[in-house]
C-alpha positions in Angstrom: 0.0 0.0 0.0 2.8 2.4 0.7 4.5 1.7 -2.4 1.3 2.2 -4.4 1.4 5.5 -2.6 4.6 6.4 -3.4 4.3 5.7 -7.1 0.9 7.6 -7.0 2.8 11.1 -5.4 5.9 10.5 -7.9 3.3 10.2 -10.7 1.7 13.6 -9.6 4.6 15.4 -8.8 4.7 18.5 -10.5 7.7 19.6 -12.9 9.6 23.2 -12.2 9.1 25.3 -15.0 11.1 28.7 -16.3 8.3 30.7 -18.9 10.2 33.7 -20.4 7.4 35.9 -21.5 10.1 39.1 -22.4 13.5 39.8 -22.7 15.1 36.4 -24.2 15.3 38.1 -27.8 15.1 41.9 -27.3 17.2 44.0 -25.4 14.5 45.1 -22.5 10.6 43.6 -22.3 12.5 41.5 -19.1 9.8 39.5 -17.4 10.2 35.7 -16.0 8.0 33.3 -14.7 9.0 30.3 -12.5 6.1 27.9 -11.9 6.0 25.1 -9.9 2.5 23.2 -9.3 0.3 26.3 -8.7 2.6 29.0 -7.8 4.3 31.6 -10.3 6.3 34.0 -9.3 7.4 36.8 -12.1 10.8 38.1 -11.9 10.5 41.6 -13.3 7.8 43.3 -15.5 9.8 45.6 -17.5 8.9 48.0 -21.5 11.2 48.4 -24.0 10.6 51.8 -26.2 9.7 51.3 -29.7 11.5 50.6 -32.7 11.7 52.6 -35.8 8.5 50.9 -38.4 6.5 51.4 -34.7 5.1 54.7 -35.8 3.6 56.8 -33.2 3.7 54.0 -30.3 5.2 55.1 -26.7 6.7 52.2 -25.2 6.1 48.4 -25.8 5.2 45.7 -23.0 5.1 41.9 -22.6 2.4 40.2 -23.7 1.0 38.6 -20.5 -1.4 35.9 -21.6 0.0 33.2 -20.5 -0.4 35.3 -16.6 -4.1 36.1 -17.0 -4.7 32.6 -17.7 -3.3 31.7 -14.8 -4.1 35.0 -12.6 -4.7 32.6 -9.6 -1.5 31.0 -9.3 0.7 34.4 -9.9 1.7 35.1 -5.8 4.5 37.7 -6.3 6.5 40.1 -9.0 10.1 40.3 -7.3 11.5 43.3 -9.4 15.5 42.9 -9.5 15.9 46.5 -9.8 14.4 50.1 -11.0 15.1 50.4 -14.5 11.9 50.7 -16.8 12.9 48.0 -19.0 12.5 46.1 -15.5 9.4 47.6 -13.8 7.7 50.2 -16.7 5.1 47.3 -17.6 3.9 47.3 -13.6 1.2 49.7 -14.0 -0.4 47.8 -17.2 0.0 44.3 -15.4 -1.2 45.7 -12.5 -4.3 46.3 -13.7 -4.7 42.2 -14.5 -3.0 40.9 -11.6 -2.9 41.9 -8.6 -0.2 40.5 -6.7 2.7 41.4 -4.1 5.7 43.7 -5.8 9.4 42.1 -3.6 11.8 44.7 -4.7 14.3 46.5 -2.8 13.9 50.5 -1.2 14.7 52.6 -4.2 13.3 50.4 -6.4 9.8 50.3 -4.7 10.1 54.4 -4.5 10.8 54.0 -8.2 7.8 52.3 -8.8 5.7 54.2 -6.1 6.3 57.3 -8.1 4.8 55.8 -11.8 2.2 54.0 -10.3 0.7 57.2 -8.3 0.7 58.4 -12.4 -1.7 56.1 -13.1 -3.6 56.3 -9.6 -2.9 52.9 -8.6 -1.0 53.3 -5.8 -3.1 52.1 -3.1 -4.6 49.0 -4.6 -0.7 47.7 -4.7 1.0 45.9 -2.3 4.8 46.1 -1.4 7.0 43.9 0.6 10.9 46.0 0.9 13.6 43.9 1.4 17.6 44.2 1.7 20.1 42.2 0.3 20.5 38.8 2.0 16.9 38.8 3.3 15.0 35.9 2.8 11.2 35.5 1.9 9.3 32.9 1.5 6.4 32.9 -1.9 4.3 29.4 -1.9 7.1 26.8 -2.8 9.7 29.2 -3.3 12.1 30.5 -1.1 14.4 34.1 -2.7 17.2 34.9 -1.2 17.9 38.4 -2.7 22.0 39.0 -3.4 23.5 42.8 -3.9 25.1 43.3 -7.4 26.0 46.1 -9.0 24.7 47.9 -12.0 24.3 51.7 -13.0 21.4 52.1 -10.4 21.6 51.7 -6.7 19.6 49.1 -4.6 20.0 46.3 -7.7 20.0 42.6 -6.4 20.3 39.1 -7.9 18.3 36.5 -6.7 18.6 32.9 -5.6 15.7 31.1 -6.1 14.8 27.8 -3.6 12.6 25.6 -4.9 12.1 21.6 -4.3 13.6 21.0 -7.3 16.9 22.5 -6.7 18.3 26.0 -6.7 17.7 28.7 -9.3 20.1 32.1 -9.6 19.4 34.9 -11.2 21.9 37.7 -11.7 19.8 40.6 -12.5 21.4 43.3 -14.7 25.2 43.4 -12.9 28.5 44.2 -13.5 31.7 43.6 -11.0 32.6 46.9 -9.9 35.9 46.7 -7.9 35.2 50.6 -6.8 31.6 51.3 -6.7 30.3 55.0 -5.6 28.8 54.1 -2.5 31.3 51.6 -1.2 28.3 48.6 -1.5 30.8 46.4 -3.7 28.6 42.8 -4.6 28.0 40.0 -2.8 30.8 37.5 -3.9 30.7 35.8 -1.1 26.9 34.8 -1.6 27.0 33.6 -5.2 30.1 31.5 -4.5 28.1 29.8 -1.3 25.4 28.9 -3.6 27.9 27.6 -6.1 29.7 25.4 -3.8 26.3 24.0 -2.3 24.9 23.6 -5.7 23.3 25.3 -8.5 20.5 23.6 -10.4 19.9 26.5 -12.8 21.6 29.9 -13.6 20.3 33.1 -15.5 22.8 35.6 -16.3 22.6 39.2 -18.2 24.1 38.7 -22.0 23.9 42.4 -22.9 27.9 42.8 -23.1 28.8 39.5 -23.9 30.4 40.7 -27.2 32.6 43.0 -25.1 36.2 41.9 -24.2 37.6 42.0 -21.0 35.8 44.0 -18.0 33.4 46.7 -17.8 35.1 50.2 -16.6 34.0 51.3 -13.1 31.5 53.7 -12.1 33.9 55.7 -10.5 36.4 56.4 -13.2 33.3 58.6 -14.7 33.7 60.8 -11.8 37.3 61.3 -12.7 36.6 62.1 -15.9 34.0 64.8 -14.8 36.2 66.6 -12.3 38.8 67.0 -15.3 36.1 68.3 -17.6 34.6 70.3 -15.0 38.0 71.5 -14.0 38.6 73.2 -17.9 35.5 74.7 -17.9 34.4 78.6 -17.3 30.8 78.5 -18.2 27.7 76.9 -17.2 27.6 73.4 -17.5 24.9 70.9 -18.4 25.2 66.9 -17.8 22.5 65.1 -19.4 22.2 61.3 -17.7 19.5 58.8 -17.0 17.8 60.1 -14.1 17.5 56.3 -12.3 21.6 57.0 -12.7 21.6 57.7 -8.9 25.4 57.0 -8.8 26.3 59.4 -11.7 23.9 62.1 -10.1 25.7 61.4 -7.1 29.5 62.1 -9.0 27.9 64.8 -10.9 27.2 66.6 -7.5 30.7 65.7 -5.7 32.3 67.5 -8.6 30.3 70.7 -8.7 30.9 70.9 -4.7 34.7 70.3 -5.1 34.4 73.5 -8.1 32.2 75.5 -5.8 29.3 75.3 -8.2 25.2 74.9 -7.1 23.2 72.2 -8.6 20.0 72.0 -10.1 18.1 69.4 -11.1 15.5 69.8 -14.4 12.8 67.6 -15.7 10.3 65.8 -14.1 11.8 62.5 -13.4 15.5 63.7 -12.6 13.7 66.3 -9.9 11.6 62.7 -8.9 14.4 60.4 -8.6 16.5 62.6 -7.4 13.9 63.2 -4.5 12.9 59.9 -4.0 17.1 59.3 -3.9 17.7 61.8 -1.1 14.7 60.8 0.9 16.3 57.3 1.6 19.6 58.1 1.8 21.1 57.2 -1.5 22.1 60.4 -2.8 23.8 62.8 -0.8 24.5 67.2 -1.0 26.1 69.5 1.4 23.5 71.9 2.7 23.0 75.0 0.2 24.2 73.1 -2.7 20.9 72.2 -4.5 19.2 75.2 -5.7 15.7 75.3 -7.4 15.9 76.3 -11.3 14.1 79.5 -10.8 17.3 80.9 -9.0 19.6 80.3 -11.5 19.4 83.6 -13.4 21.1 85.2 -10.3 24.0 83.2 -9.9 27.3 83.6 -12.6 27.8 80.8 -15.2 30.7 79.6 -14.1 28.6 78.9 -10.7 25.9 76.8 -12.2 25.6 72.7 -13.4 22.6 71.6 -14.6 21.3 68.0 -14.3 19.0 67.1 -16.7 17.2 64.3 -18.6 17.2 64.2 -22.8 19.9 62.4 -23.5 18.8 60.5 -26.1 17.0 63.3 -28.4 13.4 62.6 -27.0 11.5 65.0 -29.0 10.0 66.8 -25.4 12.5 66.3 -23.5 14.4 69.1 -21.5 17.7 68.8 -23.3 15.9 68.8 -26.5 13.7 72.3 -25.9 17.1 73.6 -24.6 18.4 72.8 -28.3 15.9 74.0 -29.7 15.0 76.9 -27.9 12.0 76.9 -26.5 13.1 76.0 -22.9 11.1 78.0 -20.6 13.7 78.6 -17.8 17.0 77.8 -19.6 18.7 79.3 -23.0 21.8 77.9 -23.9 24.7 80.0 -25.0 28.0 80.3 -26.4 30.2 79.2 -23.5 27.9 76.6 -22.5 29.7 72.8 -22.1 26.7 70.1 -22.6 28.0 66.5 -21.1 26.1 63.8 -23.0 26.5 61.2 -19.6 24.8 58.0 -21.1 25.0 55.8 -23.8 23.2 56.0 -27.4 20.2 53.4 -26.7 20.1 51.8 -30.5 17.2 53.2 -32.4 18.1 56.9 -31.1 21.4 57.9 -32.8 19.6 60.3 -35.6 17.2 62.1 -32.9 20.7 62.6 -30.6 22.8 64.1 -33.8 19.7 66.3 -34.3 19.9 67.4 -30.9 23.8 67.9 -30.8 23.5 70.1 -33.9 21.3 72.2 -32.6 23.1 72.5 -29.6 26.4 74.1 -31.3 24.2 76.1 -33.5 23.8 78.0 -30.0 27.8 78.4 -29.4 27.5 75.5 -27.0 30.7 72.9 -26.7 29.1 69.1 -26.7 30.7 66.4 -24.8 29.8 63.0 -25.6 31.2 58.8 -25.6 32.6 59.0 -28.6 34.6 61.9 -28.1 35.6 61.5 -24.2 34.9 58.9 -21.4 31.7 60.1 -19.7 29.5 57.2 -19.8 30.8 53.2 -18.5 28.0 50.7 -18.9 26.0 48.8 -16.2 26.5 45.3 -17.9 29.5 43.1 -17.8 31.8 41.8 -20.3 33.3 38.5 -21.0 35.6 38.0 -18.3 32.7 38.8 -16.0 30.3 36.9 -17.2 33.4 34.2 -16.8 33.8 34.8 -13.2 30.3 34.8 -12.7 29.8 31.5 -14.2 32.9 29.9 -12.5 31.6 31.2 -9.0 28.1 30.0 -9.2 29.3 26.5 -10.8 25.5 25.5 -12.1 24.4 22.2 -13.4 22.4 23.8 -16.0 22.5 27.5 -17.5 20.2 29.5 -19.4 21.5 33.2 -20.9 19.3 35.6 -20.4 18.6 39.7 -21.2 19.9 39.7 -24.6 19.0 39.4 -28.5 19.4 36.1 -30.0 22.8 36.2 -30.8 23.6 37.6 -27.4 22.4 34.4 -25.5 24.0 32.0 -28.1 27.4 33.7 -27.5 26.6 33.5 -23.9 26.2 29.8 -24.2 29.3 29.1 -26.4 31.2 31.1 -23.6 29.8 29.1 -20.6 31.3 25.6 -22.9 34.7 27.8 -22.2 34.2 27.4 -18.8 33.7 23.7 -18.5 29.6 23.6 -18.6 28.3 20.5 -20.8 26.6 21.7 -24.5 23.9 19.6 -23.7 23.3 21.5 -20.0 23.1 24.8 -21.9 19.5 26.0 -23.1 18.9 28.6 -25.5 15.5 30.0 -24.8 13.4 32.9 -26.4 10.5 34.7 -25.3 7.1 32.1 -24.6 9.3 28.9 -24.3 8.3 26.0 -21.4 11.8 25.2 -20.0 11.2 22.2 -18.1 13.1 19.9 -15.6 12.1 16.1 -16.1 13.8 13.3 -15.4 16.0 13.5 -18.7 17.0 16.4 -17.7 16.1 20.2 -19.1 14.5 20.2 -22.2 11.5 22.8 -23.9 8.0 21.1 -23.3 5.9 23.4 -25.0 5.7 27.3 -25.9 3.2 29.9 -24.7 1.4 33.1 -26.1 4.2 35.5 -25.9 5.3 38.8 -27.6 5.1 42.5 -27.8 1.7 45.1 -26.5 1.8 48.0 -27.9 1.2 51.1 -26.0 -0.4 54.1 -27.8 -1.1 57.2 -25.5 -4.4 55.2 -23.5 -4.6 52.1 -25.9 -3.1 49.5 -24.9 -2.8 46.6 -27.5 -5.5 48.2 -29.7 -2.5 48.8 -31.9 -1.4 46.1 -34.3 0.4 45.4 -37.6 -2.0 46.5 -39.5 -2.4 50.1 -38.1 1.3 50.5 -37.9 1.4 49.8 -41.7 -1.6 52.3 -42.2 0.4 54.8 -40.6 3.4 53.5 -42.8 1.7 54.7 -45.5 0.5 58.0 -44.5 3.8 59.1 -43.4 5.8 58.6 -46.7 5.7 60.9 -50.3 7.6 59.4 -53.0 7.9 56.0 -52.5 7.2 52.2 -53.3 6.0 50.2 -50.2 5.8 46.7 -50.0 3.9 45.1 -47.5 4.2 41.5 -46.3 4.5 39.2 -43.3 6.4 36.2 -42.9 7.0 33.6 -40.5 10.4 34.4 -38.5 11.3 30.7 -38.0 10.5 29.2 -41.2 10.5 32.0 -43.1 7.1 31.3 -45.0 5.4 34.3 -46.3 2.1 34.6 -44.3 0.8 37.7 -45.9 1.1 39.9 -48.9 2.6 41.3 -51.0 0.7 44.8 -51.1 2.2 47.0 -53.2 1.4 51.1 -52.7 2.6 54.1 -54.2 3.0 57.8 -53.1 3.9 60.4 -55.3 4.9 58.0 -58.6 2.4 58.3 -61.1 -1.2 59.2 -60.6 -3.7 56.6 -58.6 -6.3 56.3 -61.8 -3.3 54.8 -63.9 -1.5 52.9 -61.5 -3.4 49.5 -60.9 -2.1 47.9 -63.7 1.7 49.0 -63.1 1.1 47.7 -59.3 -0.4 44.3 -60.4 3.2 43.5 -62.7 4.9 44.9 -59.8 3.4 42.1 -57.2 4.2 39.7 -59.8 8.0 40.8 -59.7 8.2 41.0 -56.0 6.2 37.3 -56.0 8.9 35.5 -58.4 11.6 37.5 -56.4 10.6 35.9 -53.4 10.0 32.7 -54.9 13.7 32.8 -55.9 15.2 33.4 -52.2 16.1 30.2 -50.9 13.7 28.9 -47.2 16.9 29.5 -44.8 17.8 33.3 -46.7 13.8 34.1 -46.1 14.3 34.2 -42.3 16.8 36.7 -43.0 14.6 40.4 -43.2 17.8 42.2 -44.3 18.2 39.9 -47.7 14.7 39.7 -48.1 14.4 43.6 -48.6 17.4 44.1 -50.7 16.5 41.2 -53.0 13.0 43.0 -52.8 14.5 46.4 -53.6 16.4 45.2 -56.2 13.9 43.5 -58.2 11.6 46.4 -58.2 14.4 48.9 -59.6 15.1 47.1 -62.2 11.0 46.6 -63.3 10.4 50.5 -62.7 13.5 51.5 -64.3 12.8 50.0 -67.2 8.5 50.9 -67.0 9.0 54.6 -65.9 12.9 55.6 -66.2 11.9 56.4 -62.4 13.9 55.4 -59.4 11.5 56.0 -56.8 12.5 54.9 -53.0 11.9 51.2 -51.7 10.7 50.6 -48.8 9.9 47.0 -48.0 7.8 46.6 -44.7 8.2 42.8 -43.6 6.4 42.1 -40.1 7.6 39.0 -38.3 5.5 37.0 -36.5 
């Protein structure tokens, strides 16, 4: 009877399952879901801002099927840390689950501060923790583990379930020299190493970068020589969640006996929030509000403000362009660009810059001087990492696809199995049987649009519309294929602006579909996963057919949607 019973518990035994639903593809999106019988935990809810074909879309979120469908067993989000591409999808999810945010003091005030936007403040619940606190979430049992990153309060966590032992890094790099002394927790991840690892999740963002990341502090070197050579007014544009560069920003203008203020609305937020719990620190006097700054010389005055990456409202930006209400820059003005150029940006920040020495204004940026280290490490990092935590299995995470398939060829370098190395995307089941960890299945996963109050009433299709309406002069070619296989799902649709008038155009359009048809039908399956070929094979084809039709070379612009 007992052995029946046995057999009977061992049949029902439920399986520990990892769910990415964002951020194993993408750089940003980052949500996780560990499940094990009915208990989910999420691991981060975070947006990613739109790319370039995503006309007139704010921000992008997880699609979060998968959750609603299983709203019941959801007991927890444990946020990592405060960066938007970890918690900026709280306030939608929020709205379809309600369930416990675990995150650490900064990071709660972080999220505190959107979610009174959206008035949803005090239907959430918050649990703050420290590093190397324990709680305890249904079957799980997170240990959270100080790393750090380019924001303060960002953790790691180990994960106990009764399967084994599941680490997650969070975003981190090894600082030897961080800003506020709080250097990681080696110590922890090498305990957990030598007790065993079942499973470990580590950041692949720099994976493709050699050697180790720079400190945090050399930044503030840097600045204290810059701000040493200048004689006018200087304005550092950062990330406001950058609490340790705000920090170095202030320790320099104190050391040049210059007040600091603080501009737009969430570097005055953060920086609040910051100094409220102790984070960031200013000698009495130094702070002064941005209405005073007319009285005080140039040569007196930094300004800390967000717009570093072009963002068309932005303070920086109405600074460029003039319209600023409080500040006009002026010839004698330094500008420190202090953050990297998020992908997708670069033209909007060249824009900016340009308009910013129109007004006489010097501009200090990456490229041209060391004012910006990232928050991710590189290689030998991610090495060290992996050789501390010793896992039985590993899974890259935080990362495009190529990102997490480096990540895995570089944990083979230090000694972990081929076979003990998954390679997951967005919506796959990684499961632990008893053969081991393998994909069981996939779920509903991919990317919400978020249009001013729509959320997800956005699609393909209106994107495309809006393709259309925002282009004179051109050729598009509409079509959707199947990113795996390559397969063409939809199209093509063929539409002209500006090339010959509409009432003679159909039949030119119909031989043009029939060109872009035997085009494709020419591509070989593997080259038709690859959007980049696709187009220019598409581009070519139809420049030769309207060349030779119209001696016109109008623009091509292919629109393929993946799905």
């Amino acid at each position: 009877m007992e052995l029946e019973l046995d057999l009977q518990q061992a049949v029902t035994k439920p399986n520990l399952r990892i769910i990415p639903l964002g951020g194993l593809g993408e750089i940003g999106l980052n949500m996780m879901a560990i499940e094990y019988g009915d208990a989910i935990i999420v691991i981060d809810c975070g947006l990613m801002f739109p790319e370039d074909y995503m006309l007139g879309i704010d921000i992008v979120i997880p699609d979060i099927t998968y959750l609603k469908k299983n709203r019941e067993k959801v007991k927890a989000f444990v946020i990592t840390h405060g960066h938007e591409d970890h918690t900026g999808a709280l306030p939608f999810v929020l709205r379809e689950i309600n369930a416990p945010i675990y995150a650490t003091a900064l990071t709660i005030g972080l999220i505190e501060e959107k979610l009174i936007e959206f008035d949803m403040l005090k239907s959430t619940t918050f649990e703050t923790v420290r590093p190397r606190d324990r709680v305890v979430i249904g079957p799980f049992d997170v240990e959270f583990i100080r790393v750090s990153h380019s924001i303060v309060d960002g953790c790691g966590l180990a994960i106990r379930t009764p399967e084994g032992v599941i680490v997650h890094t969070g975003d981190f790099k090894m600082d030897q020299t961080p800003v506020d002394g709080e250097v990681m927790d080696y110590a922890r991840f090498s305990e957990y190493g030598e007790n065993g690892v079942l499973a470990f999740m580590s950041d692949s963002t720099n994976v493709e970068k050699e050697g180790y990341t720079l400190s945090e502090k050399e930044i503030g070197y840097n600045l204290e020589e810059i701000f040493r050579k200048c004689e006018g007014r200087i304005i550092v544009a950062a990330f406001s969640s950058n609490i340790h560069r705000v920090q170095q920003v202030i320790d320099a203008a104190a050391k040049f006996g210059r007040k600091v203020v603080l501009n737009g609305k969430s570097m005055v937020a953060n920086g609040r929030i910051a100094r409220t719990l102790g984070y960031l620190k200013a000698p009495d006097g130094l702070m002064v509000d941005l209405k005073e700054i007319d009285g005080l010389p140039h040569n007196q005055i930094v300004i800390l403000t967000t717009g570093s990456q072009g963002e068309p409202m932005s303070a920086l930006t109405r600074m460029a362009m003039d319209n600023h209400k409080y500040i006009k820059v002026v010839k004698g003005d330094t500008i420190i660009l202090s953050s990297k150029f998020i992908p997708g940006h670069e033209k909007a920040i060249s824009t900016m810059m340009n308009h910013l020495y129109r007004r006489g204004a010097d501009v200090i940026y990456e490229k041209v001087s060391e004012v910006h280290v990232s928050g991710h490490a590189s290689r030998e990092e991610l090495k060290i990492m992996l050789n501390m935590v010793k896992p039985k299995y590993f899974i890259p995470v935080h990362g495009e696809y190529r990102h997490l398939v480096l990540h895995g060829r570089l944990a083979q370098k230090v000694g972990i199995p081929e076979e003990n190395i998954m390679i997951a995307e967005d919506g796959d089941v990684v499961e632990f049987t008893e053969k081991g960890i393998e994909k069981t299945g996939k779920v509903e996963s991919g990317k919400v649009f978020v249009d001013g109050k729509g959320v997800g009433d956005v699609g393909a299709m209106v994107l495309k519309d809006r393709t259309h309406l925002s282009q004179d002069g051109m050729v598009l070619v509409i079509m959707a294929i199947n990113q795996t296989t390559g397969e063409f799902l939809y199209g093509p649709d063929i539409l002209t602006r500006g090339l010959v008038l509409e009432e003679v155009s159909a039949d030119l359009l119909e031989k043009a579909k029939t060109v872009v048809i035997e085009t494709l039908n020419n591509i070989n399956t593997e080259a038709k996963t690859e959007q980049l070929e696709v187009k220019e094979e598409i581009r070519r084809g139809l420049r030769r057919f309207f060349n030779k039709q119209l001696e016109r070379k109008p623009v091509i612009l292919p629109v393929i949607i993946e799905i």
